[in-house]
C-alpha atoms as one frame of an Amber mdcrd trajectory, in Angstrom:
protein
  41.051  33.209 -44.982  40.372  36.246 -42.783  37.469  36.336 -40.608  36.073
  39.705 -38.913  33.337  39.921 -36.395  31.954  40.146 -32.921  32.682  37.526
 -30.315  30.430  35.006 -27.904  33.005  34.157 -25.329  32.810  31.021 -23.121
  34.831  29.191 -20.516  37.029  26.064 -20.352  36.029  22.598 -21.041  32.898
  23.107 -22.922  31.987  19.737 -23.788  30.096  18.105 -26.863  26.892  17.469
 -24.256  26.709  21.627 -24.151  27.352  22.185 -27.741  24.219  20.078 -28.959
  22.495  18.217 -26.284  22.180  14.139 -26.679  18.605  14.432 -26.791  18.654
  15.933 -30.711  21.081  13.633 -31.912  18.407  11.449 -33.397  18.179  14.251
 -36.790  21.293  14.771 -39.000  19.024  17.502 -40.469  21.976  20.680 -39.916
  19.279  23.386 -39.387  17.356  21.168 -36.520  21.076  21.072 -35.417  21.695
  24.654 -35.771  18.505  25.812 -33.984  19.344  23.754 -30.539  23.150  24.712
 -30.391  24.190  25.533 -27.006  20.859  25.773 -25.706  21.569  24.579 -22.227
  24.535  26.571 -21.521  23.586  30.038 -23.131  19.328  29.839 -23.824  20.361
  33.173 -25.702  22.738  31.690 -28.330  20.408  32.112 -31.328  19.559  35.601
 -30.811  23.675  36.508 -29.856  25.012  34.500 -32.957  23.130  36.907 -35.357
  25.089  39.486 -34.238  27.990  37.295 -33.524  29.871  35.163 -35.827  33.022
  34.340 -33.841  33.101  31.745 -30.884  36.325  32.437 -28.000  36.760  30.066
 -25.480  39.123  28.540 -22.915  40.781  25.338 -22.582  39.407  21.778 -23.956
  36.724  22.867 -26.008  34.924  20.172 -27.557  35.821  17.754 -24.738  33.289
  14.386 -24.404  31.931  12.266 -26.947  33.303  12.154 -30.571  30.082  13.077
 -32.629  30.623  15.345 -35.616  27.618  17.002 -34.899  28.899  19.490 -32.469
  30.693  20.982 -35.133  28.101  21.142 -37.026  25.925  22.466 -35.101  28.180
  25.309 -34.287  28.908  26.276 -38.040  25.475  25.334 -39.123  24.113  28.305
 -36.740  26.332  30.442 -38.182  30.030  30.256 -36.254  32.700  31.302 -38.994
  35.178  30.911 -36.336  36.063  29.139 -32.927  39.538  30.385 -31.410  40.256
  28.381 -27.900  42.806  28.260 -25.510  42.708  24.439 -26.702  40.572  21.809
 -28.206  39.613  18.373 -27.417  41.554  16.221 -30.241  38.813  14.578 -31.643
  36.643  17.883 -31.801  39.499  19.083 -34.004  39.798  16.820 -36.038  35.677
  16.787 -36.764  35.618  20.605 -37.258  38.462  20.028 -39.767  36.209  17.171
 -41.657  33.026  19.161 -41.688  34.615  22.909 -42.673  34.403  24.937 -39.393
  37.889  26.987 -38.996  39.332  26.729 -35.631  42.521  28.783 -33.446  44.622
  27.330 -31.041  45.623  30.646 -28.980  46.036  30.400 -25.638  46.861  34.378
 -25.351  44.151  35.366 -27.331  41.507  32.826 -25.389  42.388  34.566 -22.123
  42.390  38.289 -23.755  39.461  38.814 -25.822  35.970  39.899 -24.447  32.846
  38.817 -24.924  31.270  41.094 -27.442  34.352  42.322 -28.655  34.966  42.622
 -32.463  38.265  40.575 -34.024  39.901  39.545 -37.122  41.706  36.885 -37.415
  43.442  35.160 -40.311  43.969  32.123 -40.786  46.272  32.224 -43.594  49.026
  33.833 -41.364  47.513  33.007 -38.022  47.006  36.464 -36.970  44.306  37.324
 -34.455  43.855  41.284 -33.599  41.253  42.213 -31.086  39.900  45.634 -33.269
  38.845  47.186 -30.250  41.941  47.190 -28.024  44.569  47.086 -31.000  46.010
  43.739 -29.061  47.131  41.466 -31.911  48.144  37.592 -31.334  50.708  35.493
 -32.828  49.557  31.731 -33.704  50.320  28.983 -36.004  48.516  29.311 -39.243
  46.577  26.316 -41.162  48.535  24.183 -43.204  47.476  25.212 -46.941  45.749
  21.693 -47.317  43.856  21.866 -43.876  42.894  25.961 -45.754  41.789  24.056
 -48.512  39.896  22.161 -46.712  38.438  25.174 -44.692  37.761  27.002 -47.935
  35.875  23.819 -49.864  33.342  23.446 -46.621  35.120  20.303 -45.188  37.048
  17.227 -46.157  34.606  15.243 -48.171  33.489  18.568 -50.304  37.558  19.229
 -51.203  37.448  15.881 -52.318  34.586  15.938 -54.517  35.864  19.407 -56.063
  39.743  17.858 -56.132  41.379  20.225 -54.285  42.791  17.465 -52.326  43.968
  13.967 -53.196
């Protein structure tokens, strides 16, 4: 899969609480989700994520609790793509189950600007920042975490038997 777009950049160990505060957790609705998605660390997330569809950030992202619904959230507002410098296990594993592709790159976390537009695919695990020519090396997907990806999360590739 190959992803191109702008970039929200954020910092290092931005937890669950930040993603989608605890006080919305009582709705699985994904849009409610969607429209409260970072609000207490960036208050201008929904306006930035129309124009930007990739999330870069720097070490532990996803740390704290082990809800799915900061995943959600994030691909629900309209995140194709989170590339970090590394992710809290259990935040991986979630954006796995629910569909939201996800980068381990250390080099790439520390390099790429906010607002800056990338591509990155998946498929090879290349990640080129398109507006310094800088391109990153990292491990690809497995092709069944891609499929996956591609089917919108564990329990949809299921369904659809692209996994068994």
């Amino acid at each position: 899969m190959i992803f191109k777009g702008r970039v929200i950049r954020y910092g290092d160990n931005v937890d669950t609480d930040v993603i989608i505060p605890a006080r919305y957790l009582n709705t699985i609705d994904k849009k409610e989700l969607a429209s409260h998605c970072m609000e207490d660390l960036d208050p201008d997330f929904p306006a930035r994520v129309k124009e930007a569809r990739i999330l870069v950030a720097g070490r532990n992202f996803g740390c704290g609790s082990s809800r799915e619904h900061a995943p959600l959230a994030i691909k629900e507002s309209g995140v194709q793509l989170v590339i970090a410098d590394s992710f809290a296990r259990i935040f991986y594993r979630n954006a796995i189950n629910i569909g939201l592709a996800i980068l381990e790159c250390p080099a790439a976390a520390a390099a790429i600007a906010d607002g800056e537009e990338i591509e990155a695919d998946t498929d090879t695990g290349r990640i080129t920042d398109l507006a310094t020519g800088e391109s990153f090396a990292t491990k690809p997907f497995p092709p069944f975490i891609g499929k996956i990806i591609a089917e919108g999360g564990l329990m949809e590739a299921i369904r659809k038997g692209s996994i068994r």
